[in-house]
N, C-alpha and C positions, 0 to 999 in steps of 0.2 A: 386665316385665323379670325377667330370672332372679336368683335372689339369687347374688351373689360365691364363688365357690371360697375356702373360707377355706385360708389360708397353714398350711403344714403343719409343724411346730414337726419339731424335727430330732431330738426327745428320742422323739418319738412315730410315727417315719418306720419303716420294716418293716426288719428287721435281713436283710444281705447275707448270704449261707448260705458265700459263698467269700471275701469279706475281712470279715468282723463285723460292722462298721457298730456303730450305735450299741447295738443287743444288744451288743456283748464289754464297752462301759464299763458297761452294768449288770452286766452277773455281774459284772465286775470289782470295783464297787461292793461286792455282797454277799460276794463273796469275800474283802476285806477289803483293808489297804495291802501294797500292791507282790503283788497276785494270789495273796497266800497263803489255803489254801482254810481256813477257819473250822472246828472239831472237832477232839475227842481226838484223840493217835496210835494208833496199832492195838496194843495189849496185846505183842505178839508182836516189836514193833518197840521199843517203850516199855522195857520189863526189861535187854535189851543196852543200851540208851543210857543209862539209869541207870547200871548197871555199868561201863558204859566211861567213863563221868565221874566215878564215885569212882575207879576206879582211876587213873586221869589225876590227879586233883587228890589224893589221898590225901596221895603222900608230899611234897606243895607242902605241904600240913595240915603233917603231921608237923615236918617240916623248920620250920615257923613254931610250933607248940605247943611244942616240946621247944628252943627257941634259947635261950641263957643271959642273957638280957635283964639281967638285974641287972651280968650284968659287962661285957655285950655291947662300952660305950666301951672298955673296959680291952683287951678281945680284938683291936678292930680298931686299936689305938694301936701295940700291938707292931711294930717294927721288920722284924721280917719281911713281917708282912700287907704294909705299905705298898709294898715294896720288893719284892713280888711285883705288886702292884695297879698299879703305875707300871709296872713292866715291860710288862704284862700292856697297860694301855691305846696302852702306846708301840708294841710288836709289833703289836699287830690295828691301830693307824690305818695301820701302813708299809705293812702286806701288804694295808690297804685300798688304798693308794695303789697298792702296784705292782699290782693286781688292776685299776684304774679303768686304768692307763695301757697295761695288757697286754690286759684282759678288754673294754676298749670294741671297739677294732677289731676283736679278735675274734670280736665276738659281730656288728659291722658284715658282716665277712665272710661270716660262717656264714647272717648272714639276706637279704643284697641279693645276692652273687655265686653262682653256678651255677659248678661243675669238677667233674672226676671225683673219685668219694670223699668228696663233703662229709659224708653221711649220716654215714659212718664216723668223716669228723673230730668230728664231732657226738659220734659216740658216746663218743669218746677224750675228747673237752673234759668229758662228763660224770660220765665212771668213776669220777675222788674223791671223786664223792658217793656211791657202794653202795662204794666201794673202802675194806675195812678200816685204819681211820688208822695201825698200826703196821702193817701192809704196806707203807702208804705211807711212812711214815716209813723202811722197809729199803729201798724205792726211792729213797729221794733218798740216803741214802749209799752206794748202787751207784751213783747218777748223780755228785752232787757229794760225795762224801767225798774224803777224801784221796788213795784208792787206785781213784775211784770213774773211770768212763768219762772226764767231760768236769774233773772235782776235781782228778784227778790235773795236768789244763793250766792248770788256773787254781794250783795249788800252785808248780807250775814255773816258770810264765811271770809272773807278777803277784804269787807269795806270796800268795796269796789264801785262807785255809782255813775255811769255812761251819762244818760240824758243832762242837756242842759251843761254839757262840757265838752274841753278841746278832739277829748278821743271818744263823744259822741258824735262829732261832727265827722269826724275820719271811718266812725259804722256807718253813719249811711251813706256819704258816698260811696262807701268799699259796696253797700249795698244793691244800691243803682247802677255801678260800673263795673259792678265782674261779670255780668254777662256778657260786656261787650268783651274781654279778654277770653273766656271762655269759648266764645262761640267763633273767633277766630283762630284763635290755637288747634279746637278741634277740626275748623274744616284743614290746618293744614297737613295733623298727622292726617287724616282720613286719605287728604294726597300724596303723603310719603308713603317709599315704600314699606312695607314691615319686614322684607327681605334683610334689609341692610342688619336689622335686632336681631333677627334669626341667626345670620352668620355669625354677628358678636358671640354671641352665648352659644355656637356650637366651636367655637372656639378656646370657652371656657369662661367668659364676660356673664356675671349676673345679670337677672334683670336691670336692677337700676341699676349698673356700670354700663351693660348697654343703651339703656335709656340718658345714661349723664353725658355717656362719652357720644352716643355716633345720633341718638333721635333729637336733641336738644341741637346740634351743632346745625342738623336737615331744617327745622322746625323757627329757628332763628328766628327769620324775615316775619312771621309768622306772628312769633311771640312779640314782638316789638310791635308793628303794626295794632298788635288787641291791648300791651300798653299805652302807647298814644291815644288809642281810641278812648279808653278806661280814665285814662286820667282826663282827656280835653272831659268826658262825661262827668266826672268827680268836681271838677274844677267849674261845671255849668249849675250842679244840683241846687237845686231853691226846694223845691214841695218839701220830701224827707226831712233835709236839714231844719228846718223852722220848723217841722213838727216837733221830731226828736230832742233836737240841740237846740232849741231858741232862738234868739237874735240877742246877743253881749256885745255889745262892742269889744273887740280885743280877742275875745275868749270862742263865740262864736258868731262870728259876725260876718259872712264870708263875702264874695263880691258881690253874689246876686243879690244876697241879704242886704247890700248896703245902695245898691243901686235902685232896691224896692223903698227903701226907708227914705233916700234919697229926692226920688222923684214924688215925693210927698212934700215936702218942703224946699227944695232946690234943685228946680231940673235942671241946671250947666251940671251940676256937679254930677247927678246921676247919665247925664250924656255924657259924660267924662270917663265917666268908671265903664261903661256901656265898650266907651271906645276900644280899652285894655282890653275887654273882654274879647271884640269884634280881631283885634289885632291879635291873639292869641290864637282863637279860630282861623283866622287865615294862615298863620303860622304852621298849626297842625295838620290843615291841608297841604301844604305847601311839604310839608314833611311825609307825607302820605299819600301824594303823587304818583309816583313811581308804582306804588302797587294797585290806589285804586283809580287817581285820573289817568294816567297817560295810557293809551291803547298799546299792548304786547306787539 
């Protein structure tokens, strides 16, 4: 009798030259976790990325070596700070809100419908973001100021007057930060499926009952992440807001605004207000990890 064919272990099978096979999980192995290749970077590559992370992180140093810690409580108790930092949180949640309740469908739009011009609209939904913020800000008092296009009908018709007030401060940030909620919403329906809509409503689910109930629930992670982003954005604006809205203490006076007014007259205090600011941003990242630092 012949001896048995022994069983060929899978670890030791001949590696497929057009899908890997079990060669790619060995290189993968020695290449190390998540396929990154083991060794120095190239000298040539190495010197820039040094440089470009001191100067990234320098004046974050700075700004924390040189902050007046001794009187830092005293700085941030003043009346002002506070009464900019409340404003300042109340502005960026509205202009989150009106960003979530304007920038969802929009970004629904831009990513599941097909018409002429989308591209275009795309581009326009994005322009805020390379669009210098006091441009933008002499754009919204051409649009809504008093004497402005559509300002002038709301002045007439409703009394209604934006510029140089609390719910002008919450247009322009809404105006600066819904692209950033837009343009994350849409890349994640683009990654959802549209299978999952199609079954809803061949089962009898409207469009938006399948959009409330099964794309919204997919889209989640999604939508939150281009909140955060929207608001840290809303909550940083300076150019807009001082075009549009002014600088009032109280009224519109937001953090940037008071850290600029500040470091005119008392830089501890505008290093103070700076700090909040710096602590918030870290905050956001630290909240937004998961999707954009940590590696999959």
């Amino acid at each position: 009798m012949s001896d048995p064919v022994p069983a060929l272990d899978k670890s030791d099978a001949p590696a497929d030259t057009l899908t890997g096979g079990p060669r790619r999980g060995r290189v993968r192995g020695r290449a190390g976790t998540g396929g990154r290749l083991r060794g120095g970077a190239p000298l040539p590559l190495l010197l820039p990325a040094l440089v470009g992370l001191v100067f990234l992180l320098l004046p974050l140093l700075a700004l924390i070596v040189r902050a007046p810690w001794r009187t830092l409580p005293d700085q941030l108790a003043k009346p002002e700070g506070w009464q900019a930092l409340q404003l300042s949180l109340f502005s960026a949640t509205a202009a989150t809100a009106v960003s979530l309740v304007l920038g969802v469908p929009l970004a629904w739009l831009l990513a599941r419908t097909d018409f002429p011009g989308r591209g275009l609209v795309r581009a326009l939904v994005t322009l805020p973001l390379v669009l210098p913020p006091v441009v933008g800000g002499v754009a919204l008092l051409l649009a809504l100021g008093r004497n402005g296009v559509v300002g002038r009908l709301l002045d007439s018709w409703f009394g209604v007057t934006l510029p140089f007030t609390t719910a002008g401060v919450v247009v322009a940030e809404a105006f600066v930060a819904m692209p950033f909620l837009v343009i994350s919403v849409e890349g994640t329906l683009r990654a959802a499926d549209p299978r999952y809509e199609e079954a809803a409503m061949t089962l009898g689910a409207s469009r938006f009952t399948a959009f409330r109930r099964v794309t919204l629930p997919l889209i989640a992670p999604g939508i939150a992440a281009g909140a955060v982003l929207a608001w840290a954005r809303a909550l940083g604006e300076f150019g807009a807001t001082i075009t549009f809205a002014g600088n009032f203490p109280g009224r519109t006076q937001t953090m940037p605004l008071a850290v600029y007014l500040a470091l005119q007259s008392d830089p501890d205090a505008a290093i103070a207000l700076s700090l909040v600011l710096l602590a918030v941003s870290i905050a956001v990242l630290a909240g937004l990890r998961d999707r954009w630092i940590t590696a999959s």
